[in-house]
N, C-alpha and C positions, 0 to 999 in steps of 0.2 A: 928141556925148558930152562931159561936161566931164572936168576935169583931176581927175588923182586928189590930194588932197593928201597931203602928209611934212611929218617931220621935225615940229616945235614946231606949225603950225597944223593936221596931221592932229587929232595931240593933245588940243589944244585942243576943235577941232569935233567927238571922239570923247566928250569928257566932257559936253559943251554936251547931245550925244545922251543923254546917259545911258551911257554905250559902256563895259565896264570895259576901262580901258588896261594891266591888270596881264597882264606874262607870264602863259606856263604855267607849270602847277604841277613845280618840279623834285624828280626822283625820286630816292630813295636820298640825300636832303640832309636837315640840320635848317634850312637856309635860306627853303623853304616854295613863295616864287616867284621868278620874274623879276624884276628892278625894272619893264622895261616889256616891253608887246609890240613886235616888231620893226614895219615900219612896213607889207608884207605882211599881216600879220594883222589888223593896225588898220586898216588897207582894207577887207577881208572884212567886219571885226564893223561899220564903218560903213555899209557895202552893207544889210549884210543890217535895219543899224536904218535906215535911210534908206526900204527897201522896206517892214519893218513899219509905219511910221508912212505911207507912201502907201496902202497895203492896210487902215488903221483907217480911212482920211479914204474912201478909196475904197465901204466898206462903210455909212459914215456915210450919203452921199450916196446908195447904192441903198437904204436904208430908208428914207431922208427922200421918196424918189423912189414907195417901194412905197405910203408912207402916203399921198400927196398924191393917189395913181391910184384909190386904196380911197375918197379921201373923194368926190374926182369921181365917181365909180361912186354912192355912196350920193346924191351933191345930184341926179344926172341920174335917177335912180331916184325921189326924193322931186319931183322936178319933174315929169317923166312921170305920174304917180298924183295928183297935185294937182292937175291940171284936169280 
């Protein structure tokens, strides 16, 4: 399991994600938010974008994998009935 990052390179590789690093939103304030989120939560929201972006590539790869199986099916079918 690798190292969780802090402080300035979580940050960093939170934005590089897309990752919004803004607080929560504070209550009963005209202040709005946080300036940032603690480095806790900037973990979490990196997790969870680190696991989206394996589960887009993941799913990629089963439909590349579903089409390749469909067209072998179709040539071994068109070979069979050809001769």
């Amino acid at each position: 399991m690798k190292k969780l990052l802090e402080g300035e390179k979580l940050e960093e590789y939170a934005r590089r994600l897309g990752v919004d690093t803004q607080g929560d939103a504070i209550t009963c304030s005209s202040m709005g938010r946080h300036k940032r989120a603690d480095d806790s939560e900037l973990q979490r929201r990196v997790i969870e974008a680190e696991r989206s972006i394996r589960e887009h590539q993941l799913w990629i790869i089963a439909l590349i994998s579903a089409i390749s199986s469909m067209l072998s099916a179709v040539i071994a079918l068109f070979a069979t009935f050809s001769n």
